[in-house]
Each structure stands twice: as C-alpha cells, then as structure tokens.
Biotite code that builds the C-alpha atoms (Angstrom):
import biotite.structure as struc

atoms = struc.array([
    struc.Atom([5.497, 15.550, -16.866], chain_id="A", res_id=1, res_name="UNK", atom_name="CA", element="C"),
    struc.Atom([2.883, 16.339, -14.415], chain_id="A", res_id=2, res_name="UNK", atom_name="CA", element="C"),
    struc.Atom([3.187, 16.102, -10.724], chain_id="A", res_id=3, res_name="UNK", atom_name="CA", element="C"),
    struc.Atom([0.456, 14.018, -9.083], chain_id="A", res_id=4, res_name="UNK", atom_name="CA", element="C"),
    struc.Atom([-1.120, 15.192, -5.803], chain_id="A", res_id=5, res_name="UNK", atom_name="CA", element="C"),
    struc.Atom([-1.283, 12.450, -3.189], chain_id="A", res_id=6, res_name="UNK", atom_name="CA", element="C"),
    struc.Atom([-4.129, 12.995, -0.252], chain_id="A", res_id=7, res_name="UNK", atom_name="CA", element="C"),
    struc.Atom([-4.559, 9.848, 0.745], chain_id="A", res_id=8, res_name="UNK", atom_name="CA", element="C"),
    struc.Atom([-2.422, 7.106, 0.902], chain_id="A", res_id=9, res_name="UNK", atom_name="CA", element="C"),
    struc.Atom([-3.512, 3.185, 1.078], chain_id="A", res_id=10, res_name="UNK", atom_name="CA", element="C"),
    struc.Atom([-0.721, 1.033, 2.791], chain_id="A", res_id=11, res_name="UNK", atom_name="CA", element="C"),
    struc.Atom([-0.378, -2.643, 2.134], chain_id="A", res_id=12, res_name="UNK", atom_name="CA", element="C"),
    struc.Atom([1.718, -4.373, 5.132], chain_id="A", res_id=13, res_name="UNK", atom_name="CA", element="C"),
    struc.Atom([2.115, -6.647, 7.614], chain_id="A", res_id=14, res_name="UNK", atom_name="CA", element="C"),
    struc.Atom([0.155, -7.438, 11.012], chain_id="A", res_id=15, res_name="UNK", atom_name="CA", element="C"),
    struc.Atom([3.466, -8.291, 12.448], chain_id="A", res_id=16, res_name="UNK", atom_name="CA", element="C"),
    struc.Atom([6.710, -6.574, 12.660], chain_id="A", res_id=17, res_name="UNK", atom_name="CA", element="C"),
    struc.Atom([8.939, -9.244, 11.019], chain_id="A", res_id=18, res_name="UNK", atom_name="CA", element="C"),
    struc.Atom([12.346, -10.072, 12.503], chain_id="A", res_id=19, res_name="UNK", atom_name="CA", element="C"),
    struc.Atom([14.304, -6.775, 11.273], chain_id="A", res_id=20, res_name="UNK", atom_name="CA", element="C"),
    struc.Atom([14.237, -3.916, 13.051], chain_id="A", res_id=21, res_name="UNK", atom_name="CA", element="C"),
    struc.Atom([14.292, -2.047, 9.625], chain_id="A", res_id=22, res_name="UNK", atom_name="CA", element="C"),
    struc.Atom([10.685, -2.935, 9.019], chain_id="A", res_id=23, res_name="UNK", atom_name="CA", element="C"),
    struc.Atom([9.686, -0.916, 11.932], chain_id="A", res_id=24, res_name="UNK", atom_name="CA", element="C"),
    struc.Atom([12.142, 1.964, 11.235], chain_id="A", res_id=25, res_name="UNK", atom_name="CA", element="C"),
    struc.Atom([10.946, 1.635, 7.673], chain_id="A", res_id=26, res_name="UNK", atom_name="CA", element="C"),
    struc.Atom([7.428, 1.733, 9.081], chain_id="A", res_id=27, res_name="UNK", atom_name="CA", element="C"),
    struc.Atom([8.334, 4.863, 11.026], chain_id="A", res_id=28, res_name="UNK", atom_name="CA", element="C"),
    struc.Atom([9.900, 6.950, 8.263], chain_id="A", res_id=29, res_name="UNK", atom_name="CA", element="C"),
    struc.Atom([6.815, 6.506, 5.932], chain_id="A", res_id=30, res_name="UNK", atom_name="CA", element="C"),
    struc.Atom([5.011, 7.902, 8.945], chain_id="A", res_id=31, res_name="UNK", atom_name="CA", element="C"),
    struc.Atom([7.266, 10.571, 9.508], chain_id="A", res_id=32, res_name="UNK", atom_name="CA", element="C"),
    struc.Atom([7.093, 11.232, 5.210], chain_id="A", res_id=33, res_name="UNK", atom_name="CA", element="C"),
    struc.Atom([2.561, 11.103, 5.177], chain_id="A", res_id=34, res_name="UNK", atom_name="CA", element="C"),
    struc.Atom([2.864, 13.750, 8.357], chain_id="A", res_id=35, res_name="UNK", atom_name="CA", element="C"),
    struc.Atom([5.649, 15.670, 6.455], chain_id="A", res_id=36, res_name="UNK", atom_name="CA", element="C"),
    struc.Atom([3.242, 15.440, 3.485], chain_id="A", res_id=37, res_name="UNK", atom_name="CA", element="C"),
    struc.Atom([0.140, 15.878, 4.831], chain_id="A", res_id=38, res_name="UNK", atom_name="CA", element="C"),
    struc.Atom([-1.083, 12.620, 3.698], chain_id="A", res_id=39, res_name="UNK", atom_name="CA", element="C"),
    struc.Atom([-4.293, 10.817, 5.496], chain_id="A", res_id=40, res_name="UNK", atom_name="CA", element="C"),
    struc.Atom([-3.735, 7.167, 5.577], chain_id="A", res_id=41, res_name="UNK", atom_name="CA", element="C"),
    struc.Atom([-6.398, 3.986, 4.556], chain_id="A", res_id=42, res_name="UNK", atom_name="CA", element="C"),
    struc.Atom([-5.308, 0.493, 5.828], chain_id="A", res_id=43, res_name="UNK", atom_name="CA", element="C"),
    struc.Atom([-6.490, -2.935, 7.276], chain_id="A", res_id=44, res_name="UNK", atom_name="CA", element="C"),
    struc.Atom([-7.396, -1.704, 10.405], chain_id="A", res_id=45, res_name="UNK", atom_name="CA", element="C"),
    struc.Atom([-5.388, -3.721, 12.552], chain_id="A", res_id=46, res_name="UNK", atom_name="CA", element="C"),
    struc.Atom([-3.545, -1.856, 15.701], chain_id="A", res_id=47, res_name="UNK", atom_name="CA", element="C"),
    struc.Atom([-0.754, -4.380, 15.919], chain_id="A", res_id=48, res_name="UNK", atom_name="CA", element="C"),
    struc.Atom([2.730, -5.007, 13.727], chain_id="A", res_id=49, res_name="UNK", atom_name="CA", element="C"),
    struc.Atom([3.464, -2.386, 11.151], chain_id="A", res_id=50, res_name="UNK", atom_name="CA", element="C"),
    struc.Atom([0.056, -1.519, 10.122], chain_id="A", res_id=51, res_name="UNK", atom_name="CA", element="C"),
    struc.Atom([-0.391, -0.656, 14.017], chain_id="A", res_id=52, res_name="UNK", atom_name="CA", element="C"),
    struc.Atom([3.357, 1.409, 13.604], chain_id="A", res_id=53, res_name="UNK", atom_name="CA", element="C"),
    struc.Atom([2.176, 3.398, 11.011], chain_id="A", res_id=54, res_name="UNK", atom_name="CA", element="C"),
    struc.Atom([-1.723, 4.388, 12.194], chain_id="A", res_id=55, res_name="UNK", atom_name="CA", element="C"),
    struc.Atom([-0.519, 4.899, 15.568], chain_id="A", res_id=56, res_name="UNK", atom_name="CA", element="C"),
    struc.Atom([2.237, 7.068, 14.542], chain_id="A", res_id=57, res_name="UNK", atom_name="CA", element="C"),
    struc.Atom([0.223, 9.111, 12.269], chain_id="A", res_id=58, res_name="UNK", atom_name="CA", element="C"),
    struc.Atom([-2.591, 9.406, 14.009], chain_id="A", res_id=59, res_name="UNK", atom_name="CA", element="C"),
    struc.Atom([-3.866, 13.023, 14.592], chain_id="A", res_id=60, res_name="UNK", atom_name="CA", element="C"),
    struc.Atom([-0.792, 14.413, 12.673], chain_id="A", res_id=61, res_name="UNK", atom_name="CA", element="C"),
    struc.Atom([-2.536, 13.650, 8.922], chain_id="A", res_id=62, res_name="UNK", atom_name="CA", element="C"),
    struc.Atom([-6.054, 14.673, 7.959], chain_id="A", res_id=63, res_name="UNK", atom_name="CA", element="C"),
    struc.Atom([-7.845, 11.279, 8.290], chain_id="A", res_id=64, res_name="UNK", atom_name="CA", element="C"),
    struc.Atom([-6.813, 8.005, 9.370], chain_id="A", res_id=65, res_name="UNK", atom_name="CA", element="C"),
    struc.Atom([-9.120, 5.173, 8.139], chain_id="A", res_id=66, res_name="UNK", atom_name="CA", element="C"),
    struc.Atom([-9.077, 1.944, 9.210], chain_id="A", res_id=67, res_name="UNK", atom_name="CA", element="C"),
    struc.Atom([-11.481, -0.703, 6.797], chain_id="A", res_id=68, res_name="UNK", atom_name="CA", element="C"),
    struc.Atom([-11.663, -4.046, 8.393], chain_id="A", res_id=69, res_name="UNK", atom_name="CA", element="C"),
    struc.Atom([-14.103, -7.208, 7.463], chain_id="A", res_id=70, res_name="UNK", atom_name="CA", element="C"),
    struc.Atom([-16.416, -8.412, 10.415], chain_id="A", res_id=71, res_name="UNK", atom_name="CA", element="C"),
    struc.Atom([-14.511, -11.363, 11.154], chain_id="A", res_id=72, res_name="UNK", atom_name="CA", element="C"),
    struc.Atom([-11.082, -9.683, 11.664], chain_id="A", res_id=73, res_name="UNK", atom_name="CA", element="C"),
    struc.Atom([-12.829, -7.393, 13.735], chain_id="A", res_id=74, res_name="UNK", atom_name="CA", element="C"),
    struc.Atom([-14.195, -9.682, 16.611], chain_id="A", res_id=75, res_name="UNK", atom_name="CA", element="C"),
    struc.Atom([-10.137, -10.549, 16.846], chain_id="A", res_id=76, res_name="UNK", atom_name="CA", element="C"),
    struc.Atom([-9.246, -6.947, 17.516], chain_id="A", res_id=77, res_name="UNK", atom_name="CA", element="C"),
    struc.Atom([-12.057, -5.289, 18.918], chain_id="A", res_id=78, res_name="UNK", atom_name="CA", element="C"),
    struc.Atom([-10.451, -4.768, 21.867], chain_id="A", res_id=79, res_name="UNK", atom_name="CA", element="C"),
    struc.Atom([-7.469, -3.480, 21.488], chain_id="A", res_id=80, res_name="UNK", atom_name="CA", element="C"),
    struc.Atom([-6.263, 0.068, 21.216], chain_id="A", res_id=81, res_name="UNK", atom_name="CA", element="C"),
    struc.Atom([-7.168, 1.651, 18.174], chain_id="A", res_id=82, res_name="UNK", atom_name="CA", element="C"),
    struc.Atom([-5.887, 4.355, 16.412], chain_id="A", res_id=83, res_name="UNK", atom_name="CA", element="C"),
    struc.Atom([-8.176, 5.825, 13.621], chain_id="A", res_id=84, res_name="UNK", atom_name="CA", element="C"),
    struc.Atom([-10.264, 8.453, 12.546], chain_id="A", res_id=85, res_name="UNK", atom_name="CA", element="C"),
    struc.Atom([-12.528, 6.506, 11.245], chain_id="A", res_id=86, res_name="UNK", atom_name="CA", element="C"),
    struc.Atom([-12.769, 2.643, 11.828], chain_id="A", res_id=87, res_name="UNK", atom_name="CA", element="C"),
    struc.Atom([-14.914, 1.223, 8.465], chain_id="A", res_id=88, res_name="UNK", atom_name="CA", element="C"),
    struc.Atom([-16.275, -2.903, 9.648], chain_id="A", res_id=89, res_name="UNK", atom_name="CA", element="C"),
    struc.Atom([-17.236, -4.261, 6.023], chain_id="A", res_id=90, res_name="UNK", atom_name="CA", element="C"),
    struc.Atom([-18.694, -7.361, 5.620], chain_id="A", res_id=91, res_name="UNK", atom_name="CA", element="C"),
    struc.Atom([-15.969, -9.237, 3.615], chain_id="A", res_id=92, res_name="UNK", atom_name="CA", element="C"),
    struc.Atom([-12.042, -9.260, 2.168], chain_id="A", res_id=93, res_name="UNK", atom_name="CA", element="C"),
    struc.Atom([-13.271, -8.425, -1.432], chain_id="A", res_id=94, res_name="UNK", atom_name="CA", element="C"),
    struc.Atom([-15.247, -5.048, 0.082], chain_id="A", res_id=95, res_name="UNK", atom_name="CA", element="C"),
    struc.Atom([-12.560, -4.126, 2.250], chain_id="A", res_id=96, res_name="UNK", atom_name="CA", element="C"),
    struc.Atom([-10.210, -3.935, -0.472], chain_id="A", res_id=97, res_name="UNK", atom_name="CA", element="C"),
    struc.Atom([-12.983, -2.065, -2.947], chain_id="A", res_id=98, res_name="UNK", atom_name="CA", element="C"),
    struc.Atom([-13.332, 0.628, 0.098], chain_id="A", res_id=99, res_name="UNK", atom_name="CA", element="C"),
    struc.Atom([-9.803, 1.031, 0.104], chain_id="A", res_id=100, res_name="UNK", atom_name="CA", element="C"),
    struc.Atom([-9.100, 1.256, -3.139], chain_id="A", res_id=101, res_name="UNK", atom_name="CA", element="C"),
    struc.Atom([-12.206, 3.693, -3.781], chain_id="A", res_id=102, res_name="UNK", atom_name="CA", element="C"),
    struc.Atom([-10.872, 6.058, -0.945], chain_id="A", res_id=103, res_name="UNK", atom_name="CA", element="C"),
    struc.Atom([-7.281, 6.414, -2.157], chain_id="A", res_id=104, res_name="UNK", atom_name="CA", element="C"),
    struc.Atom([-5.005, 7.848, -4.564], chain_id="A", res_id=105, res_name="UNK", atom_name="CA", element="C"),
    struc.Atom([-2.042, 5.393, -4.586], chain_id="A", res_id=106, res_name="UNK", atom_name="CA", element="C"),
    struc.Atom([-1.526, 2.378, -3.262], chain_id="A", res_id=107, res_name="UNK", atom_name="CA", element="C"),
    struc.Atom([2.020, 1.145, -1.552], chain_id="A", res_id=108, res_name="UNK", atom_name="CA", element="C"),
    struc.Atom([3.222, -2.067, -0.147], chain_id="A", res_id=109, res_name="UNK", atom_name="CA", element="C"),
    struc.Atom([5.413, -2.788, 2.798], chain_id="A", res_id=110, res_name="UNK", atom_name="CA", element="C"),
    struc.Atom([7.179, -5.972, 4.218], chain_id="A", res_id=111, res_name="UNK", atom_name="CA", element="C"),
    struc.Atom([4.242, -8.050, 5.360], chain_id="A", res_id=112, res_name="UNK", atom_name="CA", element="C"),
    struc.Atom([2.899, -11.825, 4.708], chain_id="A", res_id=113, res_name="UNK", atom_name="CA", element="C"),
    struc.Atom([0.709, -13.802, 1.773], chain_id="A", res_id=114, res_name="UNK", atom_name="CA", element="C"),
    struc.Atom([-2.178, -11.190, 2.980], chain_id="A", res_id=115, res_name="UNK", atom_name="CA", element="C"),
    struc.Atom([-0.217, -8.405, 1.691], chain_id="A", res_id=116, res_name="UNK", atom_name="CA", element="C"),
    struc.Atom([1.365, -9.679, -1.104], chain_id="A", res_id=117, res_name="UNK", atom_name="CA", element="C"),
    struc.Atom([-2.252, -10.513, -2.200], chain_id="A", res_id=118, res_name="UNK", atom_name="CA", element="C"),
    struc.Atom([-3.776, -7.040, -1.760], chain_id="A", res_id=119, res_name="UNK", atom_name="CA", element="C"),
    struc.Atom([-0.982, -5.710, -3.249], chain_id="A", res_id=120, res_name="UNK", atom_name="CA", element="C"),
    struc.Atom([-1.023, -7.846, -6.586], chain_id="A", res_id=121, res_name="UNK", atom_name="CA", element="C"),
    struc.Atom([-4.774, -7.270, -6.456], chain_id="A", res_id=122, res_name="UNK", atom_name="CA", element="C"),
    struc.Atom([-4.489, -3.738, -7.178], chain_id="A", res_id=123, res_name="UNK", atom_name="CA", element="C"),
    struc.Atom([-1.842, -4.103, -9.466], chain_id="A", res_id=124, res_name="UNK", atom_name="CA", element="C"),
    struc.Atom([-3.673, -6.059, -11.341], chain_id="A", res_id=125, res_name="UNK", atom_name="CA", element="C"),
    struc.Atom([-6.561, -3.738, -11.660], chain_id="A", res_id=126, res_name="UNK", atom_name="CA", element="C"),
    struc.Atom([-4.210, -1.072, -13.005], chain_id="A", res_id=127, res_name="UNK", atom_name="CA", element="C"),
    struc.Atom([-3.299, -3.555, -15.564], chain_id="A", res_id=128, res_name="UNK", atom_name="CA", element="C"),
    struc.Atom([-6.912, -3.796, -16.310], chain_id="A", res_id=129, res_name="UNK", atom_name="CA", element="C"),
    struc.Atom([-7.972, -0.464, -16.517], chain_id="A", res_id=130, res_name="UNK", atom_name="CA", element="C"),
    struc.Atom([-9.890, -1.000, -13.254], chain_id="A", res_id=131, res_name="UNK", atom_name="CA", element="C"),
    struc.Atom([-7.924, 2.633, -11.803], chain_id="A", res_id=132, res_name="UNK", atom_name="CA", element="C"),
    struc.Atom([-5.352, 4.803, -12.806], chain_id="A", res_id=133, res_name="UNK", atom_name="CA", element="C"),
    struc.Atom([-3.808, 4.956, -9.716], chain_id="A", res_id=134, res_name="UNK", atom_name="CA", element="C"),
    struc.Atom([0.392, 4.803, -9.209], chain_id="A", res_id=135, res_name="UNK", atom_name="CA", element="C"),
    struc.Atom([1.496, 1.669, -7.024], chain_id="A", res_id=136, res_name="UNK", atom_name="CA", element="C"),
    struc.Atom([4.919, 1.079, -5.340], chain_id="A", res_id=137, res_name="UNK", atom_name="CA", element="C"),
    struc.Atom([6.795, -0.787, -3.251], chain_id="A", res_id=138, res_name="UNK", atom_name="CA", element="C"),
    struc.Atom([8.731, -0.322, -0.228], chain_id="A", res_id=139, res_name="UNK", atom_name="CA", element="C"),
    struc.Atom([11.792, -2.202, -0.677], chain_id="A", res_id=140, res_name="UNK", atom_name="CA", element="C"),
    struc.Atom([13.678, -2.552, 3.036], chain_id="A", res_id=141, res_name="UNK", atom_name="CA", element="C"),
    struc.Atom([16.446, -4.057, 3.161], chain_id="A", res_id=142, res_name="UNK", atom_name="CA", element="C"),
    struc.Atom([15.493, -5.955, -0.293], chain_id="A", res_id=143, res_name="UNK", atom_name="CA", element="C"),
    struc.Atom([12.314, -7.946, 1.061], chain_id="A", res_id=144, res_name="UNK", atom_name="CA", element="C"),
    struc.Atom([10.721, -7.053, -2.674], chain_id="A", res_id=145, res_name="UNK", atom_name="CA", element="C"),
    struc.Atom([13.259, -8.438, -4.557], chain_id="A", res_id=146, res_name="UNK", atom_name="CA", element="C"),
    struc.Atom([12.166, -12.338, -4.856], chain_id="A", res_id=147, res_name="UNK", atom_name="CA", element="C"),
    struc.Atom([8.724, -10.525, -6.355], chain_id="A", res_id=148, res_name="UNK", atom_name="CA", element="C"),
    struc.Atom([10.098, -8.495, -8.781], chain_id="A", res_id=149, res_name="UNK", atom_name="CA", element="C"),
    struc.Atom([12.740, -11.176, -9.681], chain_id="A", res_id=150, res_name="UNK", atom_name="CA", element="C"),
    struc.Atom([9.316, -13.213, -10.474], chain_id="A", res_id=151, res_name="UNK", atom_name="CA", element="C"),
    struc.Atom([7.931, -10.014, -12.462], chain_id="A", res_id=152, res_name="UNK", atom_name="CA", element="C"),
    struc.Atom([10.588, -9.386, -14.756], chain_id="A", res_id=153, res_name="UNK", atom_name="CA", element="C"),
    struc.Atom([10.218, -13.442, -15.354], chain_id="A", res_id=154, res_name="UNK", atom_name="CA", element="C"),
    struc.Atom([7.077, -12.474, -16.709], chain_id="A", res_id=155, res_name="UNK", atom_name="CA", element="C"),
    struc.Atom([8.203, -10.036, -18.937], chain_id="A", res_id=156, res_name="UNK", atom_name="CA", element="C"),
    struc.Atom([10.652, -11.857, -20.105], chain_id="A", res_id=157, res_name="UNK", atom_name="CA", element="C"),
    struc.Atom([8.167, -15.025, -20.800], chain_id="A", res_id=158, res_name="UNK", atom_name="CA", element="C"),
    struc.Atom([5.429, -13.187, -22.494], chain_id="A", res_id=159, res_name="UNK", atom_name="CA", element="C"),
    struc.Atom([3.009, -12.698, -19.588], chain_id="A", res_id=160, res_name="UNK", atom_name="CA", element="C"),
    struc.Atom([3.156, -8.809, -18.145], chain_id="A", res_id=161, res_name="UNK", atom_name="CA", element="C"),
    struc.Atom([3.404, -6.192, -20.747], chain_id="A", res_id=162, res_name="UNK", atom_name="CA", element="C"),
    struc.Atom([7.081, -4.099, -20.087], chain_id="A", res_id=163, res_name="UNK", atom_name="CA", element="C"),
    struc.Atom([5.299, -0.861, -19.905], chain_id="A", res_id=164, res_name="UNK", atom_name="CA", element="C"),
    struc.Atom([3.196, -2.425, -16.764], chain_id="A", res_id=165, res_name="UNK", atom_name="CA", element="C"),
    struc.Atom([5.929, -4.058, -15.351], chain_id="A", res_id=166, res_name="UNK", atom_name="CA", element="C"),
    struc.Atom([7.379, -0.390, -15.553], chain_id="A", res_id=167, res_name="UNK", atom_name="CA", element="C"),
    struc.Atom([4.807, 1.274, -14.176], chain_id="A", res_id=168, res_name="UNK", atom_name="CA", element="C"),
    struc.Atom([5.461, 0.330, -10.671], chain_id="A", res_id=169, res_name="UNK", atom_name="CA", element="C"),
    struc.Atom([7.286, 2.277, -9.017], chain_id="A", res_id=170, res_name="UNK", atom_name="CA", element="C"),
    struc.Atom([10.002, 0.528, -6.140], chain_id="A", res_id=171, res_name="UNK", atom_name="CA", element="C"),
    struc.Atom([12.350, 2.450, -3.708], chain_id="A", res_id=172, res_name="UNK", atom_name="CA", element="C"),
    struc.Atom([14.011, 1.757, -0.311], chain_id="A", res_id=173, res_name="UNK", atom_name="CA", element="C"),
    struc.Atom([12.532, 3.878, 1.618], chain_id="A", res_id=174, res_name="UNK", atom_name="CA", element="C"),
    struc.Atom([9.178, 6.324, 1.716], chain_id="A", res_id=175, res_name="UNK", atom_name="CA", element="C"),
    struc.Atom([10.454, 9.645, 0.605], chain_id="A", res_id=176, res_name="UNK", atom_name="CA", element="C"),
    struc.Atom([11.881, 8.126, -2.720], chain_id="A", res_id=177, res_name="UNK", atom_name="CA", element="C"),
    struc.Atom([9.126, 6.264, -3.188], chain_id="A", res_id=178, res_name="UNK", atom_name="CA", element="C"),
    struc.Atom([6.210, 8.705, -2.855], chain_id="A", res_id=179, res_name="UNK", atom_name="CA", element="C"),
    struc.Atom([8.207, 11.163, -5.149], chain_id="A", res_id=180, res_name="UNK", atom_name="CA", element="C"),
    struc.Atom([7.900, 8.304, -7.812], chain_id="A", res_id=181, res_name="UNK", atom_name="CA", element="C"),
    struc.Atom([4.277, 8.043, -7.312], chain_id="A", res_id=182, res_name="UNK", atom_name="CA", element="C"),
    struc.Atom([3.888, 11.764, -7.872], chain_id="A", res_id=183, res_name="UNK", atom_name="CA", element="C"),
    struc.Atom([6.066, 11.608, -10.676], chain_id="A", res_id=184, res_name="UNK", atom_name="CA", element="C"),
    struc.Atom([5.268, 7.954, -12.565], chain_id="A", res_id=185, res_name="UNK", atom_name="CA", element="C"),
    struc.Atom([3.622, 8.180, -16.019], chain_id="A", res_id=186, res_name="UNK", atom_name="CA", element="C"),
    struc.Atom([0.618, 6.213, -16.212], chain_id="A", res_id=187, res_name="UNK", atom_name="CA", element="C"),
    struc.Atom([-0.057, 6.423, -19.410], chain_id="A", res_id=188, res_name="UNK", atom_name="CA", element="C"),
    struc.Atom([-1.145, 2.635, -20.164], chain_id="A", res_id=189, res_name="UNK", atom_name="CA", element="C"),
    struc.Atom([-2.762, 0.912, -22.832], chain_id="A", res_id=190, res_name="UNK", atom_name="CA", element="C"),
    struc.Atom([-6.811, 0.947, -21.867], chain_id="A", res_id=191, res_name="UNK", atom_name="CA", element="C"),
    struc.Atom([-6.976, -2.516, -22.452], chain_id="A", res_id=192, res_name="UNK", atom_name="CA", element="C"),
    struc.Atom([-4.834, -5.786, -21.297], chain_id="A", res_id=193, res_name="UNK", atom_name="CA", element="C"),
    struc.Atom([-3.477, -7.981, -24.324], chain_id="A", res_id=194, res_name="UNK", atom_name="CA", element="C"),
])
C-alpha cells in the first residue's frame, strides 16, 4: 500500500469551543500534529472557537494558512484578529466549500455544529460520487462522532451507503492516528455510485 503525502489539510469544525475542554485540547494536538507535519491548513476563516484554536496556533509554524470565507460571514468578523496567510472572501457557501476542497488534499472533521456536519457530509458525498479522490476522517473526542456513524452503519445495513464507502472513512480519537489513516486509507472506489 502506498503512503499518501498530505500538504494541505482542510479542517471541518466548530466556531465555538463546545462545553469540553477536550475539544480545545483536541483542537491543540491537531495543531501541534500539521506543525509536526508540516502541513498548511484551509478552513472557514473564522478567528473564534476551534477553527480560531487551530489557525491561531498554526499560524506561521506550517507553510500556508488559508482562510476562505463567504461575504456575509465576513462583515461579522472583519474585525477581529485574524490569523491567516491568506484570507480568501468568496461570494457564497457553495464556493467556499469548492475553494476548499480544490486547495486540499484531505479533508477532516472536528466537534462543531449543523455547519460542520454539513461540510463534512458534503465532501463525503463527493467522494462517493467520484467528485475527488481525496481521504476524509473524523476526529472522534471524547466520542462526539459516534451518533453519526451509528446513523452510517444504519445505512449500510438498510441498503443506502455502499460498505466499501462507509469504509473508506477513516475515524480516530485524536490527530496523529487519524492523519496516519489518511496517508494510509485505500481509496480504491467504484467510479460510479449505485
């Protein structure tokens, strides 16, 4: 099997930091594993919760930091700090998530709210429809993931997601598991959805 080589990285989380502390530590580590890594991050662009954890922490330690954010969420956060190498204003949510799926290499998920859940299943989907070829995971903390993937196997089990998709995401408890699965995942997937 053939090792993958990660560059960039597009995180999925929230614009909060939840009630558990292990969402920020959880936040933290995966910054501490891109810098380790040498991986440049793409995100939403918001400075504030775990997204703001993350950029802020790798900031200047990883190649690039870009930040892609729609014109509307931008007037909210204009002002505050910032912490990107880039900082990409689109006009819309469906461009945003094109740019960010056009400038990475794998996507990953972390605690966050119906707006994460969304992107994430959004490019899951794609992989499912030949759209990329890109591995996907999930950070698991402290179990957040498990309702979703409880509703996942459901699907499997009823005839709507294929096993070898359901398979092909990759779901750890913390980063440095995780992004070894990503290097390591087969994605060799049927080129069309049935």
């Amino acid at each position: 099997m053939s090792i993958r080589t990660i560059k960039t990285l597009c995180l999925f989380c929230g614009s909060s930091d939840g009630y558990s502390k292990s969402y920020k530590d959880g936040a933290l580590n995966l910054a501490k594993t891109m810098i380790e890594r040498n991986i440049s991050l793409v995100y939403g662009g918001g400075g504030k919760g775990l997204m703001g954890t993350v950029s802020k922490a790798v900031y200047g330690k990883v190649p690039n930091v870009i930040g892609i954010i729609p014109e509307k969420l931008y007037e909210s956060v204009r002002y505050l700090d910032h912490y990107e190498d880039d900082l990409v204003i689109v006009k819309d949510m469906h461009e945003r998530k094109a740019e960010m799926y056009a400038r990475s290499d794998a996507f990953v998920a972390m605690p966050g709210g119906v707006g994460t859940v969304e992107e994430f299943m959004e490019a899951y989907t794609w992989l499912h429809l030949g759209y990329h070829n890109k591995p996907i995971g999930l950070i698991n903390i402290d179990g957040y993931f498990d309702h979703l993937l409880l509703f996942l196997n459901h699907c499997v089990d009823q005839g709507f997601l294929r096993e070898e998709f359901f398979k092909a995401l990759c779901v750890a408890p913390d980063s440095d598991r995780l992004l070894d699965m990503l290097e390591h995942v087969s994605l060799a997937l049927p080129s069309k959805f049935h």
